[in-house]
C-alpha positions as CSV (number, residue, x, y, z in Angstrom):
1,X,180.1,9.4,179.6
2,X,182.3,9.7,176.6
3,X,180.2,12.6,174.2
4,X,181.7,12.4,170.8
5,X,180.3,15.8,169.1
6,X,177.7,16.9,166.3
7,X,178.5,14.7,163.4
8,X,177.1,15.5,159.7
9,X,175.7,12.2,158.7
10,X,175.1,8.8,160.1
11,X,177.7,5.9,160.0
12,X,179.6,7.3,163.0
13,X,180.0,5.2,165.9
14,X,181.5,5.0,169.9
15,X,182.1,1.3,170.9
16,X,183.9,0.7,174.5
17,X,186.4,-2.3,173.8
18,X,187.7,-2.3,177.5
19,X,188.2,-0.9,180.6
20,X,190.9,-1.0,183.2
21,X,190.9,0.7,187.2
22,X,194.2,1.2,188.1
23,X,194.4,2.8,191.6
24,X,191.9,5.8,190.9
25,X,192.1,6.1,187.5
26,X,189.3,4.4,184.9
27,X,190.7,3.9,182.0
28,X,188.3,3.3,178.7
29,X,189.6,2.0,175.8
30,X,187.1,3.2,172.7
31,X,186.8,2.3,169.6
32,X,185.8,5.3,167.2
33,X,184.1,4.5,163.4
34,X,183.2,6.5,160.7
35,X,181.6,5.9,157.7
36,X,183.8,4.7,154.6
37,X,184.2,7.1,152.0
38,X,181.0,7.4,149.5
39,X,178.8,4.9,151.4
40,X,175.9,5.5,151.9
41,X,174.7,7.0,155.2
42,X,171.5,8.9,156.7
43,X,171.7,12.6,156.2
44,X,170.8,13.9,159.3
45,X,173.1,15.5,162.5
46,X,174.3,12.6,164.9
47,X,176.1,12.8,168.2
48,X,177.5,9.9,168.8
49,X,178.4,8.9,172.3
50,X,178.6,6.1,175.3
51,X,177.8,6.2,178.7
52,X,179.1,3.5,181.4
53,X,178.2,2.6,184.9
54,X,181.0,0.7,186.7
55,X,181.4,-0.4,190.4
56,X,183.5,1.6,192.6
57,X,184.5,5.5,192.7
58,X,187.4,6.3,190.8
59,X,188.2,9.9,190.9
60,X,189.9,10.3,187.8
61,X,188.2,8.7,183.8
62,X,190.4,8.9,180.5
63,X,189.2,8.1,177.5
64,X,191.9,6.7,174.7
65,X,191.9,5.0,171.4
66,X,193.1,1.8,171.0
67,X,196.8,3.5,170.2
68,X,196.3,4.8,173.8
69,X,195.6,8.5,172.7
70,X,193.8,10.3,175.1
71,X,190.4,11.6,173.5
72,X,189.3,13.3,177.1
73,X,189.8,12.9,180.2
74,X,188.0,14.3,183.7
75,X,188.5,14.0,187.3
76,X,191.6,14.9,189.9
């Protein structure tokens, strides 16, 4: 699960654009939106976030940005 954090308005967003398991490590390639500036969003507190289920038991999960950033990462 990939939690984003309290957000003050709608328009944000978590979108998984690919995965890849490479020995023990999961790799999750997300794609992160926010509203543009001055559109118009619902005012209320959002926590955006994405939860996967995948086959296999990796031991290790990073999550990156399509530049290959890590946002977090958990595991051994």
């Amino acid at each position: 699960a990939f939690f984003w954090g309290q957000k003050p308005s709608g328009g944000y967003g978590v979108r998984v654009v690919g995965s890849v398991l490479n020995g023990p490590t999961l790799r999750v390639t997300l794609q992160l939106s926010s509203p543009a500036p001055g559109s118009l969003t619902t005012q209320a507190l959002t926590s955006p976030f994405v939860v996967l289920e995948v086959n296999g038991q990796p031991t290790r999960v990073e999550f990156v940005d399509a530049s290959g950033r890590v946002l977090a990462s958990a595991g051994q």
